[in-house]
Backbone as XML, in Angstrom:
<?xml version="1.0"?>
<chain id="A" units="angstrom">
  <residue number="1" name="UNK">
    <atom name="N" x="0.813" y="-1.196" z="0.000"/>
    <atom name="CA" x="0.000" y="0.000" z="0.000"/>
    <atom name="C" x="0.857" y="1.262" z="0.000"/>
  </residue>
  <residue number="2" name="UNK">
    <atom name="N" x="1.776" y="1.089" z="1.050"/>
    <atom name="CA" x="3.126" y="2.775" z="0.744"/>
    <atom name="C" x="3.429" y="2.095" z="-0.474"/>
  </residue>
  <residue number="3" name="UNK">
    <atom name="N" x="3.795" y="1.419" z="-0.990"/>
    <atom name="CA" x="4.540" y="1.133" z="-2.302"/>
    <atom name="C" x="3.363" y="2.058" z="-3.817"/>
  </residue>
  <residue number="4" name="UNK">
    <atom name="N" x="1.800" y="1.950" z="-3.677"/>
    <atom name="CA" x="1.386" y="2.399" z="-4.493"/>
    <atom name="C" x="0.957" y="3.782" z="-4.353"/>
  </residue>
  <residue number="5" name="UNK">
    <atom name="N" x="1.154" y="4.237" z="-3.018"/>
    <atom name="CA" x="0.738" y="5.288" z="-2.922"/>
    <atom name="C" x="2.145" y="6.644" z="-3.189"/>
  </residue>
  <residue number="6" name="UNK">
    <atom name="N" x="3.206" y="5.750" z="-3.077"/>
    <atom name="CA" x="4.409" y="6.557" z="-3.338"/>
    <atom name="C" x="4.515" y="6.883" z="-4.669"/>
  </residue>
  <residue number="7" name="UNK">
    <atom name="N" x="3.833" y="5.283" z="-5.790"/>
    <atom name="CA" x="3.900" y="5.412" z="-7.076"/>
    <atom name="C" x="2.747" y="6.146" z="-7.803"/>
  </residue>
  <residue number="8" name="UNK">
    <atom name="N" x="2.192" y="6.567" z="-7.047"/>
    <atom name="CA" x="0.959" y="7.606" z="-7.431"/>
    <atom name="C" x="1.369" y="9.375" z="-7.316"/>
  </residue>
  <residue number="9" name="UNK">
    <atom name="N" x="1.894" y="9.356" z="-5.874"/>
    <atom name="CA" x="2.917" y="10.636" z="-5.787"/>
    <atom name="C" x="3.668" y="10.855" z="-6.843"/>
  </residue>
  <residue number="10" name="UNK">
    <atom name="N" x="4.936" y="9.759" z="-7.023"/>
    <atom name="CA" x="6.000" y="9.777" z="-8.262"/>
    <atom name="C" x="4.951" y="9.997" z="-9.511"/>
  </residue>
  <residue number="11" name="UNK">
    <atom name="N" x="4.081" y="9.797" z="-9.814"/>
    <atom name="CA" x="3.571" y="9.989" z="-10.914"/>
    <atom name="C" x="3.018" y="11.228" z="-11.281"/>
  </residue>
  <residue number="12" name="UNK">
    <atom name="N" x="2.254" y="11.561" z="-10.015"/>
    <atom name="CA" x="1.558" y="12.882" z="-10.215"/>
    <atom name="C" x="2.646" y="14.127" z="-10.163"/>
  </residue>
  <residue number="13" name="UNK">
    <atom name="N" x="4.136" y="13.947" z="-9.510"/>
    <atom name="CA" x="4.864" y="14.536" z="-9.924"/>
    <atom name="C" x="5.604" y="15.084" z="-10.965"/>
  </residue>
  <residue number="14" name="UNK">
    <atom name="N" x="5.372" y="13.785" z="-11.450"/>
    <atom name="CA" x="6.197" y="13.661" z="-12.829"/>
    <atom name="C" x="5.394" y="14.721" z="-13.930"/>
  </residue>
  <residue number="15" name="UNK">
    <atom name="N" x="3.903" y="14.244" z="-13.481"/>
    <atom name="CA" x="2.790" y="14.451" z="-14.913"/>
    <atom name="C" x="3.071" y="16.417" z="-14.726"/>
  </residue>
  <residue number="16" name="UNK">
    <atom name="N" x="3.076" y="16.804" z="-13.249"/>
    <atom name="CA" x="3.508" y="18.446" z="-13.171"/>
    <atom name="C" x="4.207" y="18.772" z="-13.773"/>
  </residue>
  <residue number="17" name="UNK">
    <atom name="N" x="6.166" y="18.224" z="-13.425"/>
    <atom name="CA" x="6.956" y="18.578" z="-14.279"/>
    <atom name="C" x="6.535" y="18.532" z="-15.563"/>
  </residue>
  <residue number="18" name="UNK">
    <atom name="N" x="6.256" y="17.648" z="-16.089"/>
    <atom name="CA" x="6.014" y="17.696" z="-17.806"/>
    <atom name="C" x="4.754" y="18.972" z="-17.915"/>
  </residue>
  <residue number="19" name="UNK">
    <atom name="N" x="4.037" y="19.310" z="-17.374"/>
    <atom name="CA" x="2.888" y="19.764" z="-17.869"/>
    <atom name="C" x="3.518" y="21.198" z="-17.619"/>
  </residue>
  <residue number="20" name="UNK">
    <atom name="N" x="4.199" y="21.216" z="-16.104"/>
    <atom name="CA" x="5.222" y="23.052" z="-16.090"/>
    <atom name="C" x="5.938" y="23.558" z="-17.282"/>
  </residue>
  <residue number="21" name="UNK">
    <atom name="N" x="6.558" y="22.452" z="-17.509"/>
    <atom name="CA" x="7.590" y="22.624" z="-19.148"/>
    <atom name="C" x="6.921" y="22.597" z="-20.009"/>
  </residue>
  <residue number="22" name="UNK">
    <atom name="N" x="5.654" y="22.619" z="-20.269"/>
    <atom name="CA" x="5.066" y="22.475" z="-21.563"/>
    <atom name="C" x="4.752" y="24.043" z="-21.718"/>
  </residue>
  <residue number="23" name="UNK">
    <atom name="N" x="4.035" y="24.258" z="-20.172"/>
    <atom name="CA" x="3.875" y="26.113" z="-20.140"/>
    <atom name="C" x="4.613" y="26.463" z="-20.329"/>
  </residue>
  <residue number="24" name="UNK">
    <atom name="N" x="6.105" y="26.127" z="-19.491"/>
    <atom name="CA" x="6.583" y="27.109" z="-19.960"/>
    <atom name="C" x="7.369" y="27.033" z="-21.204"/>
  </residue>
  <residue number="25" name="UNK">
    <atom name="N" x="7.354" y="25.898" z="-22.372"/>
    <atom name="CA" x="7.658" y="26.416" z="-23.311"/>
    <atom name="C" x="7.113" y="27.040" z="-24.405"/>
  </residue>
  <residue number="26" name="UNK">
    <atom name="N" x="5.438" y="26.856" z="-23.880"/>
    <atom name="CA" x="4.646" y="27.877" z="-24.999"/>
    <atom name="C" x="4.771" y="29.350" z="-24.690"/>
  </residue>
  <residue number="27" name="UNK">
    <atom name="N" x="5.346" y="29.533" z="-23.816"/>
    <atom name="CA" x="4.916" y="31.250" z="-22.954"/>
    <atom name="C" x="6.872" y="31.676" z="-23.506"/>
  </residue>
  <residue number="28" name="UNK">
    <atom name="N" x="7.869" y="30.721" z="-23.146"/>
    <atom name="CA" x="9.166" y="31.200" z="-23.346"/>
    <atom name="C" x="9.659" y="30.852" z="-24.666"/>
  </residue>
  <residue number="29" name="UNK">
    <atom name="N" x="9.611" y="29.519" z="-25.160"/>
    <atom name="CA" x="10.103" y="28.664" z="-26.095"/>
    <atom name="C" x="9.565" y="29.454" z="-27.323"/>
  </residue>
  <residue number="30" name="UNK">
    <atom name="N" x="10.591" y="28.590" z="-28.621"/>
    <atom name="CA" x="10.448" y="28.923" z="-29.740"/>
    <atom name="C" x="10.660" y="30.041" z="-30.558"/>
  </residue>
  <residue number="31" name="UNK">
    <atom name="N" x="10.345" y="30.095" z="-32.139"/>
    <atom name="CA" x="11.338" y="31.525" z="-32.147"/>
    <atom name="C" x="10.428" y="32.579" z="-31.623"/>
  </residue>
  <residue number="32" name="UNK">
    <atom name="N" x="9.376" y="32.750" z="-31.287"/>
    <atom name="CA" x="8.581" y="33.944" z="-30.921"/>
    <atom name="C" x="8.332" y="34.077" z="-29.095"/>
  </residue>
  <residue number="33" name="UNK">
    <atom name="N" x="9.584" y="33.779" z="-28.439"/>
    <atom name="CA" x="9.101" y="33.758" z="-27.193"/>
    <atom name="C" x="8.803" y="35.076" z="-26.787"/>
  </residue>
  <residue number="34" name="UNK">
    <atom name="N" x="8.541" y="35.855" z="-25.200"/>
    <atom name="CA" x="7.998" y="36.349" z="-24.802"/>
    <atom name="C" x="8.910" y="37.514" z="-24.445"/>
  </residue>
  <residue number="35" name="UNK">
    <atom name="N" x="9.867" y="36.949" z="-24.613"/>
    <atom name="CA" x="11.116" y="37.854" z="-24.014"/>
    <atom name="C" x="11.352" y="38.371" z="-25.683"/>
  </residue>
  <residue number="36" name="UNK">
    <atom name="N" x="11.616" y="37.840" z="-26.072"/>
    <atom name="CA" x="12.336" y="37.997" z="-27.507"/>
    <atom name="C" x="11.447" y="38.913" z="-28.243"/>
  </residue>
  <residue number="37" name="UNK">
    <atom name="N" x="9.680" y="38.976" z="-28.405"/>
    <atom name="CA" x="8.923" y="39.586" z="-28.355"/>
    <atom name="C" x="9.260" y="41.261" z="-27.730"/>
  </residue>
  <residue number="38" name="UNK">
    <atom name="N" x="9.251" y="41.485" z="-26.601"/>
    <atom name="CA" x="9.875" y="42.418" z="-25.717"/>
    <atom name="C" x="10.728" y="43.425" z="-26.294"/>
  </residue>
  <residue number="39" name="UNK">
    <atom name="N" x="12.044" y="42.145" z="-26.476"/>
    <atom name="CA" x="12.934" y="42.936" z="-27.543"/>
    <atom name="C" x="12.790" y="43.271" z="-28.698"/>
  </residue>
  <residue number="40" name="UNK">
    <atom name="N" x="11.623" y="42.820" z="-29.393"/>
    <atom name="CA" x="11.765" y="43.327" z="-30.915"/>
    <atom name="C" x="10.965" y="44.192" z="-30.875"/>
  </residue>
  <residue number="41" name="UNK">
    <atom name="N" x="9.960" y="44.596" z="-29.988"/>
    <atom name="CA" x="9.431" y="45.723" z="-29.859"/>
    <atom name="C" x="9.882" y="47.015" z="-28.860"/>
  </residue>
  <residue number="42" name="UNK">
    <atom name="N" x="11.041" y="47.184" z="-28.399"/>
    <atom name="CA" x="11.651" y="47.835" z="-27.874"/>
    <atom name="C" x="12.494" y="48.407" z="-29.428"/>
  </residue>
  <residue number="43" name="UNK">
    <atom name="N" x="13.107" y="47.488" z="-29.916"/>
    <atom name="CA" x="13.784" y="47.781" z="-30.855"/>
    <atom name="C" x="13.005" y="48.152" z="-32.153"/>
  </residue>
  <residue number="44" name="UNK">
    <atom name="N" x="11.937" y="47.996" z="-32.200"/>
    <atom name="CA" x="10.773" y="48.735" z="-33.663"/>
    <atom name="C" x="10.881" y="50.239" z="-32.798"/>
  </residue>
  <residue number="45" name="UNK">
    <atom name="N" x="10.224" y="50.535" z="-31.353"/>
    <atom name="CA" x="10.693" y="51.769" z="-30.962"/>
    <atom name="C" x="11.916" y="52.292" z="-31.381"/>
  </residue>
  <residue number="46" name="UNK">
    <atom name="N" x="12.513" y="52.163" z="-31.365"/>
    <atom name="CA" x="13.909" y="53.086" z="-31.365"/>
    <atom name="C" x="13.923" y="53.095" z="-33.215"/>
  </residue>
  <residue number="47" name="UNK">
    <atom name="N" x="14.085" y="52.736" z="-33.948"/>
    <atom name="CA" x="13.633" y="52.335" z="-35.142"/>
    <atom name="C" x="12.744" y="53.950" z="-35.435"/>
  </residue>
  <residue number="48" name="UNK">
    <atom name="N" x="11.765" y="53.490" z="-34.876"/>
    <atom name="CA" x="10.864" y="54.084" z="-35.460"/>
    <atom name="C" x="10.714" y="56.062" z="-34.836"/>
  </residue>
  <residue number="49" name="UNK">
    <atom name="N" x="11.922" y="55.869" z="-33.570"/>
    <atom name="CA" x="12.414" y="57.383" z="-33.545"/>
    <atom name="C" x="13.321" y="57.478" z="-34.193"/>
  </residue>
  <residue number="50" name="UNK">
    <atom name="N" x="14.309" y="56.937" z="-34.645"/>
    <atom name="CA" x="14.938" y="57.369" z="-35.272"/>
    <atom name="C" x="14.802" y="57.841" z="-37.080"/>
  </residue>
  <residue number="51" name="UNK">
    <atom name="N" x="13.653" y="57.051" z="-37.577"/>
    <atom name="CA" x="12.852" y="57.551" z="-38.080"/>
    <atom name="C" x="12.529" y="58.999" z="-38.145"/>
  </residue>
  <residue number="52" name="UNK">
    <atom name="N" x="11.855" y="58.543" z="-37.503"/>
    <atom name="CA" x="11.063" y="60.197" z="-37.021"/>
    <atom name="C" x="12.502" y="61.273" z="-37.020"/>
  </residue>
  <residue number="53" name="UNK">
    <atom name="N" x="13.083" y="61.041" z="-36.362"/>
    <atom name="CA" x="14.733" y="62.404" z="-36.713"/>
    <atom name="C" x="15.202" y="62.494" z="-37.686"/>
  </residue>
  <residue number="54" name="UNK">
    <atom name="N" x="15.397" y="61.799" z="-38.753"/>
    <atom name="CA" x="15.377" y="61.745" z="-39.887"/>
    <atom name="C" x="14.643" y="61.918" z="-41.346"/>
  </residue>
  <residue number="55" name="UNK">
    <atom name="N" x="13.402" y="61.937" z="-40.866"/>
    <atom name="CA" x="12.209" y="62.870" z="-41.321"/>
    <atom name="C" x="12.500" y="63.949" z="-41.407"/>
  </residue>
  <residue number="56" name="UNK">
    <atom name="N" x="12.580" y="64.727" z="-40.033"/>
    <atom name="CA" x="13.078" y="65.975" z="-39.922"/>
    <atom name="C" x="14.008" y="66.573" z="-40.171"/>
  </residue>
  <residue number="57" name="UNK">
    <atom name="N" x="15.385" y="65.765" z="-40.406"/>
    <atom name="CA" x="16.205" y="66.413" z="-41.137"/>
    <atom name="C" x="15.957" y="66.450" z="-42.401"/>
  </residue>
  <residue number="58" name="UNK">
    <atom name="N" x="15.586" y="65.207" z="-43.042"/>
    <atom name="CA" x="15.492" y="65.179" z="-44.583"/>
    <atom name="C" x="14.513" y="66.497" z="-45.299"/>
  </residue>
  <residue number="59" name="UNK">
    <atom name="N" x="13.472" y="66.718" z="-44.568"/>
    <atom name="CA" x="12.711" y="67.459" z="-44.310"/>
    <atom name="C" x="13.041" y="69.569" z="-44.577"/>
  </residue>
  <residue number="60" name="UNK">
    <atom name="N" x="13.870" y="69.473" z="-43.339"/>
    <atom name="CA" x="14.678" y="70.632" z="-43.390"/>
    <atom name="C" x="15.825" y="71.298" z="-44.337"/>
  </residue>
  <residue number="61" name="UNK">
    <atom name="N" x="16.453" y="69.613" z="-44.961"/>
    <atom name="CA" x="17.569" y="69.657" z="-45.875"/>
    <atom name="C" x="16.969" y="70.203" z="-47.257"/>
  </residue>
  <residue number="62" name="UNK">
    <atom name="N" x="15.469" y="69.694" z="-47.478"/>
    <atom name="CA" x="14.622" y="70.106" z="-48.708"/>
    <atom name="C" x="13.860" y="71.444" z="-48.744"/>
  </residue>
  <residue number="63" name="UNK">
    <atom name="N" x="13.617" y="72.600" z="-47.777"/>
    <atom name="CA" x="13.649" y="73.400" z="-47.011"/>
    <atom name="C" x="14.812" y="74.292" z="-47.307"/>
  </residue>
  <residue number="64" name="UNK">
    <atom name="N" x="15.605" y="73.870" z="-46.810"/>
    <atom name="CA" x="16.990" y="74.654" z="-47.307"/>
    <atom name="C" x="17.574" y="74.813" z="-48.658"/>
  </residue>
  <residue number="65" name="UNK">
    <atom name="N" x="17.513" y="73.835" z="-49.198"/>
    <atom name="CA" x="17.569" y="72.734" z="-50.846"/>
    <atom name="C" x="16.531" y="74.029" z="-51.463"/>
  </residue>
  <residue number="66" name="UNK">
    <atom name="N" x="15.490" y="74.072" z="-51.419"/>
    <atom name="CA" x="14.422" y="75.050" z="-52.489"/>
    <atom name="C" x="14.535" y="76.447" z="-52.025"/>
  </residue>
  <residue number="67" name="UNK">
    <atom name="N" x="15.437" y="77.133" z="-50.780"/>
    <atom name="CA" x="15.611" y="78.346" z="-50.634"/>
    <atom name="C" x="16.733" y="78.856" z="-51.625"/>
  </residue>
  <residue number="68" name="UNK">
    <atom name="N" x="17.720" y="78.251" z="-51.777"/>
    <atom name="CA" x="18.904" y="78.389" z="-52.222"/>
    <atom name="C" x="18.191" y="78.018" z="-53.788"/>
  </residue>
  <residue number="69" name="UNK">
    <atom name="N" x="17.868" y="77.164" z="-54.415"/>
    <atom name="CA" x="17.601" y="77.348" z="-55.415"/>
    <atom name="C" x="16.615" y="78.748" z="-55.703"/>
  </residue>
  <residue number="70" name="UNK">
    <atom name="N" x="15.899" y="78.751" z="-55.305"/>
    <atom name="CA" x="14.137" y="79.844" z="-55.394"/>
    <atom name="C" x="14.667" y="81.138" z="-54.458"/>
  </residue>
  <residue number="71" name="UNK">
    <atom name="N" x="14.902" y="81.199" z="-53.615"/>
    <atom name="CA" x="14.973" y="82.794" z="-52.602"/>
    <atom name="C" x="16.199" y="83.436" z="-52.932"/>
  </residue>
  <residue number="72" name="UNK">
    <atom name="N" x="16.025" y="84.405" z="-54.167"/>
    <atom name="CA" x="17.040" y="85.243" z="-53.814"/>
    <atom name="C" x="18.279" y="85.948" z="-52.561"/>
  </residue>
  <residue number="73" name="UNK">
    <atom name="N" x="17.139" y="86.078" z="-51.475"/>
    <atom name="CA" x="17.918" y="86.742" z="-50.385"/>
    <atom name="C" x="18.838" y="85.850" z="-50.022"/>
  </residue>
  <residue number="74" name="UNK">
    <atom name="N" x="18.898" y="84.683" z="-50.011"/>
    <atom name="CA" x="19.362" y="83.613" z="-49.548"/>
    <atom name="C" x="20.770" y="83.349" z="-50.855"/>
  </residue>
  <residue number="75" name="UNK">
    <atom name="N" x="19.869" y="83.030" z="-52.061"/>
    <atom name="CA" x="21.434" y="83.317" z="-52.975"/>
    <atom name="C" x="22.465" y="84.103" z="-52.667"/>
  </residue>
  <residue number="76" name="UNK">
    <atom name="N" x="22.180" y="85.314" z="-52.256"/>
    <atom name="CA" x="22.822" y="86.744" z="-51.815"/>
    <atom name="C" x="23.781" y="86.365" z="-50.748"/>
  </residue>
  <residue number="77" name="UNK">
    <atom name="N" x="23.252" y="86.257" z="-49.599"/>
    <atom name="CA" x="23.583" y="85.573" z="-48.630"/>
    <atom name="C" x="24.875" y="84.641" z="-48.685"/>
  </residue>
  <residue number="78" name="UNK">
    <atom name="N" x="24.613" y="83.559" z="-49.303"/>
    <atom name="CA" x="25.273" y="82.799" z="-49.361"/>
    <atom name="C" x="26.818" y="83.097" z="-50.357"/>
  </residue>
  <residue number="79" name="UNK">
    <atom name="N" x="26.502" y="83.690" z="-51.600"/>
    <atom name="CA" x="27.055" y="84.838" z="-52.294"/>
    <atom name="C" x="28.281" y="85.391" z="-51.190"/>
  </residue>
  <residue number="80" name="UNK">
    <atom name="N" x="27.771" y="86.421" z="-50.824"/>
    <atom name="CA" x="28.538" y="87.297" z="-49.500"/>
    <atom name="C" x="28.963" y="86.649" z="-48.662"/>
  </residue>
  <residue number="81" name="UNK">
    <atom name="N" x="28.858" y="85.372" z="-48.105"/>
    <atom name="CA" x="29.317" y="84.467" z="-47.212"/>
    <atom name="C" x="30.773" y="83.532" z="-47.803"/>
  </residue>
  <residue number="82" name="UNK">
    <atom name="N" x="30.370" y="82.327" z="-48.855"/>
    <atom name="CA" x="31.119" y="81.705" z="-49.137"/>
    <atom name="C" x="31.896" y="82.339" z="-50.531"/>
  </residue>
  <residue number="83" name="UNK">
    <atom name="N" x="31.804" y="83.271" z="-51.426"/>
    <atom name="CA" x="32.915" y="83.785" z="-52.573"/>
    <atom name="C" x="33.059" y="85.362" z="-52.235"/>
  </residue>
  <residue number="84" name="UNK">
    <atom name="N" x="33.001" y="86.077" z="-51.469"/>
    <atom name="CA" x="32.992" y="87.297" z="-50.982"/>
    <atom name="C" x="32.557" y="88.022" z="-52.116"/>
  </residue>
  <residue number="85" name="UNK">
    <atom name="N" x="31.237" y="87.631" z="-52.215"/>
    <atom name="CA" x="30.957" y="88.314" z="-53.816"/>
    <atom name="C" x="30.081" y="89.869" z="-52.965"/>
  </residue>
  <residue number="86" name="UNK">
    <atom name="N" x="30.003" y="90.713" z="-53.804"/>
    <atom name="CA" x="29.770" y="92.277" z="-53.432"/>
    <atom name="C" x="28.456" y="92.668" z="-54.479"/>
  </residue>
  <residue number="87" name="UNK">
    <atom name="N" x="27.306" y="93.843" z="-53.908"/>
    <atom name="CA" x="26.701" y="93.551" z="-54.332"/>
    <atom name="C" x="26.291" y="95.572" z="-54.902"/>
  </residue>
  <residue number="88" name="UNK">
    <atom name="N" x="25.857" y="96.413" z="-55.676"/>
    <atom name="CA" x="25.485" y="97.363" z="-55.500"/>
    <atom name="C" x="26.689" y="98.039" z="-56.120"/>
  </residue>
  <residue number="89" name="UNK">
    <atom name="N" x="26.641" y="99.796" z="-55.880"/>
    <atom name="CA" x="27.458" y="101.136" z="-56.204"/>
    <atom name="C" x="28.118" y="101.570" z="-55.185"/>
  </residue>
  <residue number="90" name="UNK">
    <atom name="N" x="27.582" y="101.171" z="-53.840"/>
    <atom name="CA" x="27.928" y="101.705" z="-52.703"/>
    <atom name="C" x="29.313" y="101.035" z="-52.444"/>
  </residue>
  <residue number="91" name="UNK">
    <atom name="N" x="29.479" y="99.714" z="-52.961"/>
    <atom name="CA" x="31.093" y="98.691" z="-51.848"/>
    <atom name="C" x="31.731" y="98.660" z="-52.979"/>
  </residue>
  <residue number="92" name="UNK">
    <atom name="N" x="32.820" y="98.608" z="-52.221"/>
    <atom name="CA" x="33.679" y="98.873" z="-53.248"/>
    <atom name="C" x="34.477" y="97.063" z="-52.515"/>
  </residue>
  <residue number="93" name="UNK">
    <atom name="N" x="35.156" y="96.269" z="-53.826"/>
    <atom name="CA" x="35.863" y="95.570" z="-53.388"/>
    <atom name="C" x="37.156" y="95.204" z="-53.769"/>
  </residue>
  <residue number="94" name="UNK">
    <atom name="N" x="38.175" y="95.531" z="-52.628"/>
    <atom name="CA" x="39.423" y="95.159" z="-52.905"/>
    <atom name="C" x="40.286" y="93.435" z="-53.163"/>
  </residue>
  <residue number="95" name="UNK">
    <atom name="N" x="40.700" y="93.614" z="-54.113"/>
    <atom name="CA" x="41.388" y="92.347" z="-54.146"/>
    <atom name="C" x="43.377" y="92.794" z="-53.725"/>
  </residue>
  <residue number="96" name="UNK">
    <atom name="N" x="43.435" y="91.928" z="-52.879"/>
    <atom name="CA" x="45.610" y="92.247" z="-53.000"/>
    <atom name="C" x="45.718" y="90.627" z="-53.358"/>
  </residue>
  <residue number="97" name="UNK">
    <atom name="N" x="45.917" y="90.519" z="-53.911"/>
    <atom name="CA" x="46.981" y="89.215" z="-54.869"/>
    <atom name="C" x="48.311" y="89.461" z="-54.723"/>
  </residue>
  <residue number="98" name="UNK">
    <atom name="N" x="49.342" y="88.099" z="-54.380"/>
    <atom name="CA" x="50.397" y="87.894" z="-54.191"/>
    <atom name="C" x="51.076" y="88.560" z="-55.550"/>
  </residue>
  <residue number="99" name="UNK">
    <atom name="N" x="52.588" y="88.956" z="-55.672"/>
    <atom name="CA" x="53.075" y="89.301" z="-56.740"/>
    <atom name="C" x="53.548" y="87.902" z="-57.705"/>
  </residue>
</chain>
């Protein structure tokens, strides 16, 4: 009688373990576990800001891109900035060149 009642214990133990591991390999296991899940949506976030900052530059770069083509003031600008170009009756501009 202890002999079958131990083998009823051992059994119903056993049938847990197997049935714990089964949870937990539908909840952890495989390629879509729960954790791994976690991470790939942590990582679509970041993704998807960085995105988004890059919008905004691309954004701004096209912005800047159609001023310089289209806005005079801005040709000018840029003109007077990067070739020291001069504009009008009023300036006068000197060049000294090496001999």
């Amino acid at each position: 009688m202890a002999k079958s009642v131990a083998k009823t214990r051992a059994k119903r133990i056993v049938l847990g373990v197997a049935v714990l591991g089964i949870v937990v390999f539908a909840v952890q296991g495989g390629e879509y576990g729960t954790s791994d899940l976690v991470r790939q949506r942590t990582r679509r976030e970041r993704l998807e800001s960085r995105i988004d900052s890059l919008t905004r530059l691309v954004d701004s770069l096209e912005r800047r891109k159609r001023a310089i083509r289209t806005d005079a003031a801005t040709q000018e600008r840029i003109a007077r900035e990067e070739f020291g170009m001069v504009k009008g009756e009023k300036e006068l501009l000197y060049r000294f060149a090496e001999p």
